[in-house]
C-alpha positions as CSV (number, residue, x, y, z in Angstrom):
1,X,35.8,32.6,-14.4
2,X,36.5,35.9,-13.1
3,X,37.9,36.9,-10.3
4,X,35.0,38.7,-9.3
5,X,32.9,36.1,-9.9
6,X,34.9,33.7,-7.8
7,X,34.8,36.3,-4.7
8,X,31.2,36.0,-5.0
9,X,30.7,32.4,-5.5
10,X,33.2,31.7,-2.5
11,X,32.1,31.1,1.1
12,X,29.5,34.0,0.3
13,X,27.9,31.7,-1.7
14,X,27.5,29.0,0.5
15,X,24.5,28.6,3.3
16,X,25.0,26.8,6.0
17,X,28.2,24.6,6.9
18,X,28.8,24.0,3.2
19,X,25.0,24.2,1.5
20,X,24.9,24.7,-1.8
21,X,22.9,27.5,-2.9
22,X,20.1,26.6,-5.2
23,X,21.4,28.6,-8.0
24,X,24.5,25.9,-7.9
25,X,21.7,22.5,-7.4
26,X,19.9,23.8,-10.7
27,X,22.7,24.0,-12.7
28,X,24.0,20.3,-12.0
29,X,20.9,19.2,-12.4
30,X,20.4,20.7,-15.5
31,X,23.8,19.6,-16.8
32,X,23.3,16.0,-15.3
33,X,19.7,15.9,-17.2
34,X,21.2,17.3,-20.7
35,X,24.1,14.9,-20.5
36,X,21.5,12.1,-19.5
37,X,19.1,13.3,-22.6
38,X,21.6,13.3,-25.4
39,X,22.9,9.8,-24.3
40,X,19.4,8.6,-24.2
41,X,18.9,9.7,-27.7
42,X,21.8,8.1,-29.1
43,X,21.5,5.2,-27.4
44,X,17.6,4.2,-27.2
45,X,15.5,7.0,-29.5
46,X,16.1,10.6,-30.8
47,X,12.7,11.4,-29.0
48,X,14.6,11.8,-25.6
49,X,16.2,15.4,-27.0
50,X,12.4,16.6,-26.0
51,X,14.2,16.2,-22.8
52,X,17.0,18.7,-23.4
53,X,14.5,20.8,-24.9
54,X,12.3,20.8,-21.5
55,X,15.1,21.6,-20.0
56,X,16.4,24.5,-21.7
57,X,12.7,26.2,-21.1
58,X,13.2,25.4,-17.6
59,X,16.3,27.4,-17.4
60,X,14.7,30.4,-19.4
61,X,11.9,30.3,-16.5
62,X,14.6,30.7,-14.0
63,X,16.2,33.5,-15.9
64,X,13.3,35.4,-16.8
65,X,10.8,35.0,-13.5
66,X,13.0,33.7,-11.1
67,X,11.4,30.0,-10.0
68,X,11.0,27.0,-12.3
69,X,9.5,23.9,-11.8
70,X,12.4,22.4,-10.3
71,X,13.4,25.2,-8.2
72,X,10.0,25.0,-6.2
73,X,10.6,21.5,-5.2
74,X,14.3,22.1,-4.2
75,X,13.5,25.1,-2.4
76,X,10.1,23.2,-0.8
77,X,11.7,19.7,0.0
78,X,15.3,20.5,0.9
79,X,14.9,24.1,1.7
80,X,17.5,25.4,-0.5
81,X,17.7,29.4,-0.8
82,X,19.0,31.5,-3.6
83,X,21.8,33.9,-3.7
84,X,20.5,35.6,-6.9
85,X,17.3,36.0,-5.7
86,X,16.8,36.3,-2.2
87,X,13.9,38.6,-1.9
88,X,11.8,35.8,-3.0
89,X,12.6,34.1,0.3
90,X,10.4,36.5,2.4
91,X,7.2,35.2,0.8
């Protein structure tokens, strides 16, 4: 990581005493539901890669418009905000 991506992701980066932006709660979730996928598919049936795949579209959603499924609910339910995208806030 660079260092200017470290100045930015420091205390910046962080909401309130220690939040994690949402940015940070999609990308462990993401991570946590790939790794979950591809033991699912070894272990039970190759069918659970759909998962992966659903997930990887989910991240392109982020990327391209900014909101995904999973970002709606974390930012309705636990009222995360986003660093990269915090004009989206207002409305």
């Amino acid at each position: 990581m660079s260092s200017a991506a470290c100045s930015r992701g420091g205390d910046g980066a962080r909401q309130q005493a220690g939040r994690w932006p949402l940015e940070r709660v999609l990308f462990a979730l993401a991570g946590s539901m790939t790794l979950l996928s591809a033991a699912l598919a070894e272990l039970v049936s190759p069918w659970f890669l759909v998962l992966t795949a659903f997930v990887g579209a989910n991240q392109w959603l982020y990327v391209l418009f900014g909101a995904c499924p999973a970002s709606l609910v974390l930012r309705g339910v636990f009222s995360l905000r986003s660093v990269l995208y915090p004009r989206q806030e207002a409305s």
